[in-house]
C-alpha positions as CSV (number, residue, x, y, z in Angstrom):
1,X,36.4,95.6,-28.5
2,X,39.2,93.5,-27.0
3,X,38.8,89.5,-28.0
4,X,39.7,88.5,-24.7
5,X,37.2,88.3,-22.1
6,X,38.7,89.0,-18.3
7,X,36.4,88.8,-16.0
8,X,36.7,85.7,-14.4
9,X,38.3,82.7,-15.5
10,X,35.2,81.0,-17.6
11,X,35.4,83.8,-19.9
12,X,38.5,84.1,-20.7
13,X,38.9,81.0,-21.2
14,X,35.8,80.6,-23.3
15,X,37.0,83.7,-25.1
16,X,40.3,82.0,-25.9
17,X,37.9,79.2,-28.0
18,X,37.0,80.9,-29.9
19,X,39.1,83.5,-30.8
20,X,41.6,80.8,-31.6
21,X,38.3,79.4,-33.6
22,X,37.7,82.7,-35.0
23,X,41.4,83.1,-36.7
24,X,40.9,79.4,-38.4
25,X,38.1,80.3,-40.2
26,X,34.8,80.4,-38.2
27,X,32.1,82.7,-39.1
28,X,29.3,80.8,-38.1
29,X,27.5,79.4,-34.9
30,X,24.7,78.5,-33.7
31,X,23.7,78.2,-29.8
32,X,21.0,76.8,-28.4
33,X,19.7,78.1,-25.0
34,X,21.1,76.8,-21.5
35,X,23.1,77.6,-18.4
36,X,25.9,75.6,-18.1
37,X,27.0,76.7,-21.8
38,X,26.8,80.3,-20.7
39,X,30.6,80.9,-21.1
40,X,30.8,80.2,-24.5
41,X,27.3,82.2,-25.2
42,X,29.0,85.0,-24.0
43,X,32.4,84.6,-25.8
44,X,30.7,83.9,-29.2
45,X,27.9,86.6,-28.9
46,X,30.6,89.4,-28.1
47,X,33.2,88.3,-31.6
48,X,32.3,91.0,-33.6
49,X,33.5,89.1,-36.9
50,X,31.4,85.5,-35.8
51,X,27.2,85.5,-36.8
52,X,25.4,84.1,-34.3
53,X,22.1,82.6,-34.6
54,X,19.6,81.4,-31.2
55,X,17.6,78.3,-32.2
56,X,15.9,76.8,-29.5
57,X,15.4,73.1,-30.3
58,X,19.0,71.5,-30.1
59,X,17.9,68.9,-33.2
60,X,16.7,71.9,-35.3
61,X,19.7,73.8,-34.5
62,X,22.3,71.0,-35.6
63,X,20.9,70.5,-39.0
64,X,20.4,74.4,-39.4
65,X,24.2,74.5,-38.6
66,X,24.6,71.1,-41.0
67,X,22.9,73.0,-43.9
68,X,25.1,76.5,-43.3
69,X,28.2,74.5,-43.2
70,X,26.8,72.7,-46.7
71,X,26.9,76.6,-48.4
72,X,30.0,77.4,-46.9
73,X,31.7,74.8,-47.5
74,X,33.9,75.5,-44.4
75,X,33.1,74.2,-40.4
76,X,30.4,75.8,-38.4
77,X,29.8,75.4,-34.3
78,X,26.8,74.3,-32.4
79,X,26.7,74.8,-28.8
80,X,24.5,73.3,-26.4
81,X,23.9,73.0,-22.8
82,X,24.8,69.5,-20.2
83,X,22.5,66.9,-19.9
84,X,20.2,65.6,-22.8
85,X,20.5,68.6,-25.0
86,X,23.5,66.8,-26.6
87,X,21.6,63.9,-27.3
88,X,19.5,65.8,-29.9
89,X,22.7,66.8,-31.9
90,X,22.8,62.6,-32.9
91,X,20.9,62.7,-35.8
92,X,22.5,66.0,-37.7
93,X,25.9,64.5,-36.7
94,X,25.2,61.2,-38.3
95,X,24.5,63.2,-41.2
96,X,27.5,65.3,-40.9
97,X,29.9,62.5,-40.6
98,X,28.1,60.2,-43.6
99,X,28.0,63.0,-46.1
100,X,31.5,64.6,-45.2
101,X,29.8,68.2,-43.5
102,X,32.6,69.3,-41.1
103,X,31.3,70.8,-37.9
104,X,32.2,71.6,-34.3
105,X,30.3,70.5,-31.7
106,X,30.5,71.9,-28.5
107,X,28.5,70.7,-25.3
108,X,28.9,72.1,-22.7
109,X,29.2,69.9,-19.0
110,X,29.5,69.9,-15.0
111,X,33.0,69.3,-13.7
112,X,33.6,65.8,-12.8
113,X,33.0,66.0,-9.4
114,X,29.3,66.9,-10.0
115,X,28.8,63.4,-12.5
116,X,27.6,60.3,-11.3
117,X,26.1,61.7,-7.9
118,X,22.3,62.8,-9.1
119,X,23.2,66.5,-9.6
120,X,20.8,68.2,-11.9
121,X,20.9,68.1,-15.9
122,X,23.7,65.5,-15.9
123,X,24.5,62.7,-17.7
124,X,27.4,60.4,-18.9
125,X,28.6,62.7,-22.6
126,X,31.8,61.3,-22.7
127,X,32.0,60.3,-26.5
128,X,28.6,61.0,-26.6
129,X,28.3,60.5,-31.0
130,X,30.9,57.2,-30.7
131,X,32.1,57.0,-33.6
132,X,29.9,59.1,-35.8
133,X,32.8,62.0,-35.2
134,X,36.2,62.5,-36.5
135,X,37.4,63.4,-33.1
136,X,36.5,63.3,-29.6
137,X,37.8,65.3,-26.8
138,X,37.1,66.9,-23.5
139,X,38.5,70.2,-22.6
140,X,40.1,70.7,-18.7
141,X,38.6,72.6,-16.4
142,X,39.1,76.5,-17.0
143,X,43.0,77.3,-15.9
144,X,44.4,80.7,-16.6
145,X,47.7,78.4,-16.5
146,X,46.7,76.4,-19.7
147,X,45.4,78.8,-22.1
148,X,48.0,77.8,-24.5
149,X,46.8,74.5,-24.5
150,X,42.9,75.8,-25.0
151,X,44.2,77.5,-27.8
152,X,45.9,73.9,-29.3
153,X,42.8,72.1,-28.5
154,X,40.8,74.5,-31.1
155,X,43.0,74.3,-33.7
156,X,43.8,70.3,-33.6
157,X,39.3,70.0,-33.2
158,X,39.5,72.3,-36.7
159,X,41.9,70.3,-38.4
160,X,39.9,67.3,-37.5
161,X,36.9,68.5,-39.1
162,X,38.5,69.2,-42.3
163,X,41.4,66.3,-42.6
164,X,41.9,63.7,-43.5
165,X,37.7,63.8,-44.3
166,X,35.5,66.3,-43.9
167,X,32.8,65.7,-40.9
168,X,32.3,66.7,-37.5
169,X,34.2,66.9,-34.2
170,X,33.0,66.6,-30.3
171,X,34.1,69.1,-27.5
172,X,32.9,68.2,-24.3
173,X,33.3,71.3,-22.1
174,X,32.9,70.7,-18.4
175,X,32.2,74.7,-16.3
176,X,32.8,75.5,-12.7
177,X,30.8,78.3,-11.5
178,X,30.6,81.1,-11.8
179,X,28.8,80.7,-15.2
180,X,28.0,84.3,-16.1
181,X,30.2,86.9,-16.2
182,X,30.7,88.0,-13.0
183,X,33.7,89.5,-12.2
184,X,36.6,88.2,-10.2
185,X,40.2,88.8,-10.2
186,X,41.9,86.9,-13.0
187,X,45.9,86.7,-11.5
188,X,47.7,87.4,-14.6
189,X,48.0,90.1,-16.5
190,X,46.3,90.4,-20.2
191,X,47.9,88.7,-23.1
192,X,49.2,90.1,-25.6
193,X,47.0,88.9,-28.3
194,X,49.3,89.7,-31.1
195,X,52.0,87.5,-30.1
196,X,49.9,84.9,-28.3
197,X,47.7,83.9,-31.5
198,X,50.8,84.5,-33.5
199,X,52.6,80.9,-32.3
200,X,50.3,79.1,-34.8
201,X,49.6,79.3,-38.6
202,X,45.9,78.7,-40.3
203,X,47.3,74.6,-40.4
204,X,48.1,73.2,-43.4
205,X,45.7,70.2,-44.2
206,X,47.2,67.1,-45.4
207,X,46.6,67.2,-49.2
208,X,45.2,65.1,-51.4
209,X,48.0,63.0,-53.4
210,X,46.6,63.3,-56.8
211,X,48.5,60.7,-58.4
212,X,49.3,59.6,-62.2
213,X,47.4,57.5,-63.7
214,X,49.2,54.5,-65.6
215,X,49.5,54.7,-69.2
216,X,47.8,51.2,-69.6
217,X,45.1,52.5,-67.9
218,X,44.4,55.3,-69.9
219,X,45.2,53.1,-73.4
220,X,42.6,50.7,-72.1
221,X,40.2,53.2,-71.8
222,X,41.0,54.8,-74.9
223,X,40.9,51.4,-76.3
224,X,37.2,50.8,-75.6
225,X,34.0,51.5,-77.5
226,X,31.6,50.2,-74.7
227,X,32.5,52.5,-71.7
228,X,30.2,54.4,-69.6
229,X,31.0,57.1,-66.6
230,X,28.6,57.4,-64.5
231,X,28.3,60.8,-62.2
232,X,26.4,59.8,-58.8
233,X,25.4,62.8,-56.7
234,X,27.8,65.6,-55.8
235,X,27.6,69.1,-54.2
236,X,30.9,70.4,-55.3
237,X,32.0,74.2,-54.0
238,X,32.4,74.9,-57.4
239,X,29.7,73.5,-59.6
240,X,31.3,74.7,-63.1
241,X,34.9,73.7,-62.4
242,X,33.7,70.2,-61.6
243,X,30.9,69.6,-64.6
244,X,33.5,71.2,-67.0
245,X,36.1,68.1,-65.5
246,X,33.5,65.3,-66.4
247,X,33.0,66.6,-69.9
248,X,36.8,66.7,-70.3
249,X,36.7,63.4,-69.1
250,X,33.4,62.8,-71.8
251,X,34.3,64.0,-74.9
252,X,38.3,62.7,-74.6
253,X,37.2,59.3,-74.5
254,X,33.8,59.4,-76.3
255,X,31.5,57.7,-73.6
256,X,28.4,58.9,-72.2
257,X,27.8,60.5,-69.0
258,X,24.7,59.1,-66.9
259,X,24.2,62.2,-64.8
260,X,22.5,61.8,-61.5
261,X,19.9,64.5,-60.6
262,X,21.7,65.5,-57.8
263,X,25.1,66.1,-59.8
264,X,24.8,69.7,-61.1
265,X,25.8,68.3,-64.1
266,X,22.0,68.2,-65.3
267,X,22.3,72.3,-65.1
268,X,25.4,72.5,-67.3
269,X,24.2,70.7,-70.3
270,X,25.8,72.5,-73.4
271,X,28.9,71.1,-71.3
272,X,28.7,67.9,-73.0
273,X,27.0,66.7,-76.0
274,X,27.3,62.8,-74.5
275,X,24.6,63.6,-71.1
276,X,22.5,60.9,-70.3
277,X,19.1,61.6,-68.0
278,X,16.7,58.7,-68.6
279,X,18.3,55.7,-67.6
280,X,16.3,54.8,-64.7
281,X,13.4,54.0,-67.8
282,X,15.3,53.7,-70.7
283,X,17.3,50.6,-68.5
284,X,13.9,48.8,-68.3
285,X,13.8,48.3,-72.3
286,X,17.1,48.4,-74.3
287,X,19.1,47.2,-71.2
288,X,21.0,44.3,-73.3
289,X,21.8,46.4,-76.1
290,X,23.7,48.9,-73.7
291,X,25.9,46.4,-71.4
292,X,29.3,48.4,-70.9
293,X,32.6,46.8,-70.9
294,X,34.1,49.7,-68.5
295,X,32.3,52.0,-65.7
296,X,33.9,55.0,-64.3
297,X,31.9,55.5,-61.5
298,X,32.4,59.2,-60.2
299,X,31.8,59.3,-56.5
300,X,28.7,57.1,-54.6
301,X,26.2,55.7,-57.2
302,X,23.1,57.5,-58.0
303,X,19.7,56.7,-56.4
304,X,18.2,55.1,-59.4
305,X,17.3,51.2,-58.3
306,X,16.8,50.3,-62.1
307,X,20.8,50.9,-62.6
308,X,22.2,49.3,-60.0
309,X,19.9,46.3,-60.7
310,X,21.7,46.0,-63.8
311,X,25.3,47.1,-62.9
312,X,24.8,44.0,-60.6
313,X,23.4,41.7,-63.1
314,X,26.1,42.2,-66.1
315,X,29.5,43.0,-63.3
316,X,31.4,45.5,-65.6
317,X,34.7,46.6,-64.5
318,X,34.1,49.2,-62.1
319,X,36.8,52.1,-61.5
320,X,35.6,54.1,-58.6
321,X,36.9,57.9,-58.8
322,X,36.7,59.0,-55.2
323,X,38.8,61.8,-53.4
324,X,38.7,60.0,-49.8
325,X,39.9,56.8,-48.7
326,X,36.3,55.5,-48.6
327,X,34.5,52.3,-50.1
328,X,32.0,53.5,-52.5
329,X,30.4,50.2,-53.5
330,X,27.3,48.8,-52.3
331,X,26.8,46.2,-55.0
332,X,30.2,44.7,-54.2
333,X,31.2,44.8,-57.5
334,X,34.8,44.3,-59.7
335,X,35.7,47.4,-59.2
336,X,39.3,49.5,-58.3
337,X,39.2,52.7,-56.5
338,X,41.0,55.8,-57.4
339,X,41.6,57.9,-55.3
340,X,41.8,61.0,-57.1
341,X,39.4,64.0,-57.7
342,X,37.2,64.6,-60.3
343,X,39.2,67.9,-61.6
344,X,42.6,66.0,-61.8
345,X,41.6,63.4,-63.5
346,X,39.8,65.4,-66.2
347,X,43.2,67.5,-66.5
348,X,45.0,64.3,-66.7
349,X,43.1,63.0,-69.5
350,X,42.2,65.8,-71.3
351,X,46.9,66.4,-71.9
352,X,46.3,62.9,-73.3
353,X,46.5,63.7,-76.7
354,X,45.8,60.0,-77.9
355,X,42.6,60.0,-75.9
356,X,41.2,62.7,-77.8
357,X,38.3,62.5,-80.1
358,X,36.4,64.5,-82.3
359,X,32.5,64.9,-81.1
360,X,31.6,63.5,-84.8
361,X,33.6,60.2,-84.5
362,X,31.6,58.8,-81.5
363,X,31.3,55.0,-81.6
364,X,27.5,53.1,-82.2
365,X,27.8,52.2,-78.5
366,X,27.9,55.5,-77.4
367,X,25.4,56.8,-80.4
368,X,22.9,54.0,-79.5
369,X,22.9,56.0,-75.5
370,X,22.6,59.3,-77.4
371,X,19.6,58.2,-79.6
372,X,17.6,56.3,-77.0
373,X,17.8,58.7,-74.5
374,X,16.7,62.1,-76.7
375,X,13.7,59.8,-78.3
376,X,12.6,59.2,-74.3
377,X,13.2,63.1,-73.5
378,X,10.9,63.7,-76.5
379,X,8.2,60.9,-75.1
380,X,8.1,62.3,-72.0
381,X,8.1,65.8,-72.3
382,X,4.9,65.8,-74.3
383,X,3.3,63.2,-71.5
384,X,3.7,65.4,-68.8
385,X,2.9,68.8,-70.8
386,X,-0.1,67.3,-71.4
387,X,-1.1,66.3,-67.7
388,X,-3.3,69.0,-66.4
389,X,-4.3,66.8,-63.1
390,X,-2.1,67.2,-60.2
391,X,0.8,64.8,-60.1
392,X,3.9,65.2,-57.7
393,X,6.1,64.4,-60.3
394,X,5.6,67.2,-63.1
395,X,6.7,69.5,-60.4
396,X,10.3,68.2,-61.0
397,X,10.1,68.6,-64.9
398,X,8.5,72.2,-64.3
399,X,11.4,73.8,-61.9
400,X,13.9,72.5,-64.1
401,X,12.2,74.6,-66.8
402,X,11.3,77.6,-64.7
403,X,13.7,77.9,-61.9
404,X,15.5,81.4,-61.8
405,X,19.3,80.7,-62.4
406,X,21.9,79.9,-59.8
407,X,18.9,79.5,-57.6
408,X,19.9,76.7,-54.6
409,X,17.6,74.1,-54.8
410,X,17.2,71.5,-51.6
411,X,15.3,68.2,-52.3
412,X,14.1,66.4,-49.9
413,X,14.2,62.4,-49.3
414,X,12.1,59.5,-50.4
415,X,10.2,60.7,-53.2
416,X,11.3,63.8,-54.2
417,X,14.5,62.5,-54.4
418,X,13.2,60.0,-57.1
419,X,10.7,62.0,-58.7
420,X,14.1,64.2,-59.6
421,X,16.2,61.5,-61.0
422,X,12.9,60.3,-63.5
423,X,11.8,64.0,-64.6
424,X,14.5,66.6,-63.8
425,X,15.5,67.8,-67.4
426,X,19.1,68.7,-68.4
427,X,19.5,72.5,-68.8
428,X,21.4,75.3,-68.6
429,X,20.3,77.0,-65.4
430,X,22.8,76.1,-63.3
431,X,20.9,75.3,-60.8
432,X,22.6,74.5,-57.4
433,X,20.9,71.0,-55.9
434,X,21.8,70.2,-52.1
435,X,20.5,67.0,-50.5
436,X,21.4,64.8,-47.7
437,X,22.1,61.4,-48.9
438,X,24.7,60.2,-45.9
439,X,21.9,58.5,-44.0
440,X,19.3,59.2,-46.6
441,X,16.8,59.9,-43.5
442,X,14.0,62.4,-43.0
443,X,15.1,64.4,-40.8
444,X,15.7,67.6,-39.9
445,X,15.1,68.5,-43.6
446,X,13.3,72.5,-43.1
447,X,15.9,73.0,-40.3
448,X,19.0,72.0,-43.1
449,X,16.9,74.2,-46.3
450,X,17.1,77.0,-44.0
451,X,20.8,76.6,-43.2
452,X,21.6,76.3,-46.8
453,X,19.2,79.5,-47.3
454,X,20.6,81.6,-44.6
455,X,23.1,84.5,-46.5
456,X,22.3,83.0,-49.8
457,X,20.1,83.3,-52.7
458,X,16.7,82.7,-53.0
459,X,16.2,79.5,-52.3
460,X,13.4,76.7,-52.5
461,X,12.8,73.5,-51.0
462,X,10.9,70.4,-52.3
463,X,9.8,67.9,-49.7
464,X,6.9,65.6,-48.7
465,X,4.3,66.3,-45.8
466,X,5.8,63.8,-43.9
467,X,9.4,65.0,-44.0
468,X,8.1,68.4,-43.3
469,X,5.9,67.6,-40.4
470,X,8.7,65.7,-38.7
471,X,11.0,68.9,-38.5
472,X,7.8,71.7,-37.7
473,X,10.3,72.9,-34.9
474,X,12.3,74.6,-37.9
475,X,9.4,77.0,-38.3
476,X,10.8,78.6,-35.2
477,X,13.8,79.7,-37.1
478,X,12.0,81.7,-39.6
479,X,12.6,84.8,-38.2
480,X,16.7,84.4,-38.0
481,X,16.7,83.7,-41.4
482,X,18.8,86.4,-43.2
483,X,17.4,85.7,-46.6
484,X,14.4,83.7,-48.1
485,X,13.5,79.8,-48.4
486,X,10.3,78.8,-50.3
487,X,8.9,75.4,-50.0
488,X,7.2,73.1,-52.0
489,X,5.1,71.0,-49.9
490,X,3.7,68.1,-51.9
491,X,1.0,66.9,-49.3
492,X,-0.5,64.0,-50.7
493,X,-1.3,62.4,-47.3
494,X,1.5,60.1,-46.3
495,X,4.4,58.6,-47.2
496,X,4.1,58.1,-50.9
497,X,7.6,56.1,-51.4
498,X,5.9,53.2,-49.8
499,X,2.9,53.2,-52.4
500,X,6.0,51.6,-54.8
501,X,7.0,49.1,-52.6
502,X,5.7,45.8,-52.2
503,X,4.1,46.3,-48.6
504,X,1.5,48.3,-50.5
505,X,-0.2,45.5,-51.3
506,X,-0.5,44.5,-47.7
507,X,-3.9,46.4,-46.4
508,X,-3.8,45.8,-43.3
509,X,-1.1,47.0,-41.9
510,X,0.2,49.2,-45.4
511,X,-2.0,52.2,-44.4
512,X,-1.4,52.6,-40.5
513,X,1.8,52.0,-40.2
514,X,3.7,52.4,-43.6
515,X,1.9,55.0,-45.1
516,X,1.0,57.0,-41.7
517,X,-1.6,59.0,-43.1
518,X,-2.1,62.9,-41.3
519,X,-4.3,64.6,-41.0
520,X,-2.7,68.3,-40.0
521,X,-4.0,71.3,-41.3
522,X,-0.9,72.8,-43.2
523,X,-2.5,76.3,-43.6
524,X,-3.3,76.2,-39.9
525,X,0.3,75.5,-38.9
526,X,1.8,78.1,-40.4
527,X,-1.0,80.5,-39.3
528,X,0.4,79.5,-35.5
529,X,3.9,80.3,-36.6
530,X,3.4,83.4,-38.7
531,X,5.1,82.0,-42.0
532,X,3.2,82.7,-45.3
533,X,0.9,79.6,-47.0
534,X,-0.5,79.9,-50.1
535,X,-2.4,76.8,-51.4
536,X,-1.5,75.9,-55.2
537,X,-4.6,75.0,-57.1
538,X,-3.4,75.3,-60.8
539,X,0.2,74.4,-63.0
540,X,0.1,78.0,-64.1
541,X,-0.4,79.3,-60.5
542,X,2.9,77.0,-59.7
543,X,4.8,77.9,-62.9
544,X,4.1,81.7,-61.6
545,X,5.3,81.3,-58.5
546,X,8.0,79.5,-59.4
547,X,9.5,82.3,-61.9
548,X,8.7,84.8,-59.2
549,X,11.9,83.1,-57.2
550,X,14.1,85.9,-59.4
551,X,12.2,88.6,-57.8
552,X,14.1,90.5,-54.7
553,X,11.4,90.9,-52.3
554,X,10.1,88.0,-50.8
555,X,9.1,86.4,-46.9
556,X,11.9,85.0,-45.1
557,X,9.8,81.8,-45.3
558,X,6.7,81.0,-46.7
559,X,5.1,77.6,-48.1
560,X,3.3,76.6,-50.9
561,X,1.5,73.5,-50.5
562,X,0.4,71.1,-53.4
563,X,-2.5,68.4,-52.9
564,X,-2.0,65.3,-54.8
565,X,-3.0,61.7,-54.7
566,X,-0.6,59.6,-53.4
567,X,-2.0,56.2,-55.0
568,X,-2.7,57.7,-58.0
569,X,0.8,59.1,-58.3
570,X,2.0,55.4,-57.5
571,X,-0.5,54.0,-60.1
572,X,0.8,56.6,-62.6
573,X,4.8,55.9,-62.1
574,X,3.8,52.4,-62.6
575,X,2.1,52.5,-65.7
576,X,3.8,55.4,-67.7
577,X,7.3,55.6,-67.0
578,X,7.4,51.9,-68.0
579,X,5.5,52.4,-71.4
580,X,7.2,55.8,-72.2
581,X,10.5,53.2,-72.9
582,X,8.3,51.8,-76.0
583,X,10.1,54.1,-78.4
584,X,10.7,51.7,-80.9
C-alpha cells in the first residue's frame, strides 16, 4: 500500500502527517468520531505500521491516549473533530503537561472564512489548552505547493513533545471540502517518497547536560552522618536501571532511602539494605531523634503530609535532583537544584572511591532509621493480618504480597494513593506502579488504566467509587482493549479522603457535598456495559483473585468491587496508625 494518499488534496495532505509522523516514531492514535477530522481518519486508519483505536467520548479518549503514551514512554496522537470536541481534551492535557506525558493533539477545524459567522460546530480553538502545551500551532490550509512544509510542521510538533520537557503539543487543523475521499485531480505528479522523507533525520533532541558535581559537594556529603535521600514518586522507562542508581547513591554514602510508594523502589528491595517505608507514622513519634542535616530530594516530594510537616518545621538543606529545569519545591525550602538524572549521579558517586562505605559501618543516625522502621513493619504487619473485617487499606498490604511479578499496577487518587504510601510493603516483585500526580485530580482514571493496559501485561487498577464513577464512559473502551485490566473498586460510599479532614466534623454540609454519597448499583452498571463484576465478600476470595492476575486467560475488563465503611476506615487510620508508632 502506497503511504501517500492521492485523491484529492485533503488526503494527501493528511497522508503527508502522518507519514512524516509515522517515521519519527508514532505507533499509536487514537480518534474520536467526527466529520471535519475525516482527512486524517482516513490517513491514519490506512498506515499499515500505526494502531488505531475509535473511542467515542473525546475526554475518555485523551486520557486513554495519556495512559498508552505513559507505557510507551514515547508520544501518541489524539484526533478530534471542530467545535467543542476539543474542549474535552482540557483535562488529560493538563495532566499531560504537569506530569511530563508527551502527546500530539490534533483538532481538526473549518477554514477561516467559515469562523466567526454562526456556521455549524464552530468555535474560537486558537490555542485552545493556553499554556498547558509545549507548542501551539495551526496548520495552512491543504496546498499541494506546501507539502514540504506539512512535513516540517510534524516533525518541529514531535520535537516539541519530547524537548526540552516532555508534554503535549496542539495542531489546529483547519479542512476545506471535500472531507472524504473523493476523488479529484491532484496537479502534480506523485512524490517520490524515498527521497522526499529522506531530507530530514529522526531529530536529535537537545540532551541533558549531565554535569560534574563539585568535589566539595560530594566531601560534604561524605562528611555527614545525618543525611537522608528521599525518593518521591517516579515512573522511570526502566525501573531497575533507576532503583539500582538510588542504592548506588545509598550504600556510597550510608544514608537511608525514604521510598515513596509510587517510586518502584518499594519493588526492588534486596537493592538496598538502607530502605525506609514507614515514615508517614514512624514521623509522628521519634521525629526529633531523626532531624537530618542534609536531604537529597530525588524528584517531586512524596505524598506523605506527616513528612513534609516536618521537612518544613526543622529546614534541612535541601538538594533537589531533578532532570528538567523545573522547581520542585512546595515547602519553599533551603534548597539547590541539580539538574542532573538519577542514573548519573549514582554513576558519579558510586567512582567516588572516598564516598564508599562498607554496609557494616553505617552511622547510629542511619542505624536509628533502620531499627525504628523494621520494629513498625513488624507492628503492623501482625495488625493488619489479624483484621478479618473489611478495611480499604489491607488491600494495599495484600497486593504487595500477592501481586504476580512485573504486573503494572495503576493507583488511583485521594485515598488509594495514601492507603499505598502507609501499607505498601517493600518487596521484590517488581511491580510497575503508574499514577497521575501532575494535577493530582480524579479524572479520567479507567480511561488512563486502560491506556497503560492496552498491549501490556496484565494489569490491575485500584481506585475509589467516586473516581470510577466519574470516568464510566471508559467502559466503552473495553472492547478495544488488546489485553486485560482488572479493577479494584473500593466502594465504600463516597469520598473517603474527606472523612480525614477537618470538614468531617462539619454535619451539615460534610455529607452532601464533601462526601457526595451514591447510590449506583456497581453490578448493574457493568451488566449495561457487558464487563465482568464479581463482588468480593472474603480476604481469601481477594487474595485468590489477586494471584489469579499470573494466569493468561482473562476478560479484557472486568471489576471486582469491595464494600467497606468509609467512617470506620477513617476512625481506624486515626486510631491505629498513630498507636502502631508506640514501639518503644
Amino acid at each position: 500500500m502506497n503511504t501517500l494518499d492521492y485523491r484529492n488534496t485533503n488526503t494527501l495532505w493528511a497522508s503527508v502527517m502522518v507519514e512524516t509522523l509515522n517515521r519519527l516514531g508514532l505507533t499509536t492514535a487514537i480518534i474520536c468520531p467526527g466529520s471535519r477530522s475525516t482527512p486524517l481518519t482516513i490517513a491514519l486508519v490506512r498506515h499499515p505500521n500505526i494502531e488505531t483505536i475509535p473511542i467515542l467520548d473525546e475526554r475518555s479518549a485523551a486520557f486513554f491516549a495519556l495512559g498508552c503514551a505513559k507505557r510507551l514512554h514515547q508520544p501518541v496522537a489524539i484526533i478530534c473533530t471542530s467545535g467543542t470536541a476539543g474542549a474535552n481534551f482540557f483535562p488529560a492535557v493538563i495532566e499531560a503537561k504537569e506530569s511530563h506525558i508527551p502527546l500530539i493533539v490534533l483538532t481538526a477545524d473549518r477554514p477561516p472564512e467559515m469562523r466567526a459567522c454562526a456556521s455549524g460546530q464552530t468555535i474560537d480553538q486558537q490555542k485552545l489548552f493556553s499554556h498547558f502545551v509545549n507548542g501551539y500551532g495551526e496548520m495552512a490550509i491543504p496546498n499541494i505547493d506546501l507539502l514540504g512544509y506539512a512535513r516540517q510542521t510534524m516533525v518541529n510538533a514531535w520535537v516539541q513533545t519530547l524537548s526540552p520537557i516532555p508534554g503535549p503539543f496542539h495542531l489546529n487543523c483547519p479542512f476545506r471540502d471535500p472531507l472524504a475521499p473523493l476523488s479529484e485531480s491532484v496537479e502534480q505528479q506523485q512524490l517520490d517518497e524515498n527521497s522526499f522523507f529522506a531530507a530530514f533525520l529522526p531529530p536529535m533532541l537537545r540532551q541533558i547536560s549531565q554535569p560534574l558535581l563539585p568535589k566539595k559537594l560530594l566531601e560534604h556529603w561524605s562528611r555527614s552522618q545525618q543525611g537522608i535521600i528521599i525518593a518521591g514518586p517516579a515512573q522511570p522507562q526502566d525501573p531497575e536501571n533507576y532503583c539500582c542508581a538510588l542504592a548506588q547513591l545509598s550504600r556510597a554514602l550510608g544514608w537511608p532511602v525514604l521510598a515513596e510508594s509510587l517510586s518502584p523502589l518499594r519493588n526492588y528491595q534486596s537493592l538496598d539494605p538502607y530502605l525506609i517505608s514507614t515514615y508517614g507514622s514512624l514521623l509522628r513519634h521519634n521525629a526529633d531523634a531523626l532531624i537530618p542535616d542534609y536531604v537529597i530530594q530525588i524528584g517531586p516530594l512524596p505524598t506523605s503530609k506527616v513528612l513534609r510537616q516536618w521537612l518544613y518545621q526543622h529546614q534541612p538543606l535541601t538538594y533537589q535532583v531533578t532532570p528538567h529545569p523545573l522547581n520542585v519545591d512546595p515547602l519553599h525550602g533551603r534548597t539547590q537544584r541539580l539538574e542532573i538524572s538519577v542514573e548519573h549521579l549514582g554513576e558519579l558517586v558510586a567512582s567516588e572511591k572516598m564516598l564508599q562505605k562498607p554496609d557494616n559501618q553505617i552511622s547510629p543516625y542511619c542505624q536509628n532509621w533502620i531499627d525504628c522502621d523494621r520494629s513498625l513493619q513488624h507492628n503492623l504487619t501482625q495488625t493488619l493480618q489479624e483484621i478479618k473485617t473489611p478495611f480499604e487499606g489491607k488491600i494495599s498490604w495484600l497486593l504487595a504480597q500477592y501481586l504476580p511479578s512485573d504486573t503494572p499496577l495503576i493507583i488511583a487518587n485521594s485515598m488509594p494513593i495514601r492507603d499505598m504510601e502507609s501499607f505498601w510493603q517493600p518487596n521484590d516483585r517488581h511491580i510497575r506502579p503508574y499514577f497521575s500526580r501532575g494535577a493530582n485530580g480524579i479524572d479520567g482514571t479507567l480511561s488512563t488504566a486502560m491506556g497503560i493496559a492496552h498491549n501490556n501485561r496484565n494489569s490491575l487498577l485500584l481506585t475509589g467509587d467516586l473516581a470510577f464513577l466519574h470516568d464510566t464512559n471508559g467502559l466503552l473502551n473495553a472492547r478495544y482493549l488488546n489485553g486485560s485490566l482488572t479493577v479494584i473498586l473500593i466502594n465504600n460510599q463516597g469520598g473517603g479522603i474527606f472523612e480525614m479532614l477537618p470538614i468531617a466534623n462539619f454535619e451539615p454540609p460534610f455529607e452532601k457535598y464533601f462526601a457526595t454519597p451514591q447510590t449506583v448499583n456497581i453490578a448493574g452498571l457493568c451488566d449495561a456495559y457487558a464487563v465482568q463484576h464479581i463482588l468480593i465478600k472474603t480476604w481469601e476470595q481477594l487474595t485468590n483473585q489477586i494471584k489469579d492476575l499470573a494466569l493468561p486467560d482473562h476478560p479484557s475488563l472486568r471489576i471486582l468491587e469491595f464494600c467497606t465503611d468509609r467512617k470506620a476506615d477513617a476512625h481506624w487510620r486515626k486510631i491505629q496508625l498513630k498507636s502502631l508508632g508506640d514501639y518503644n
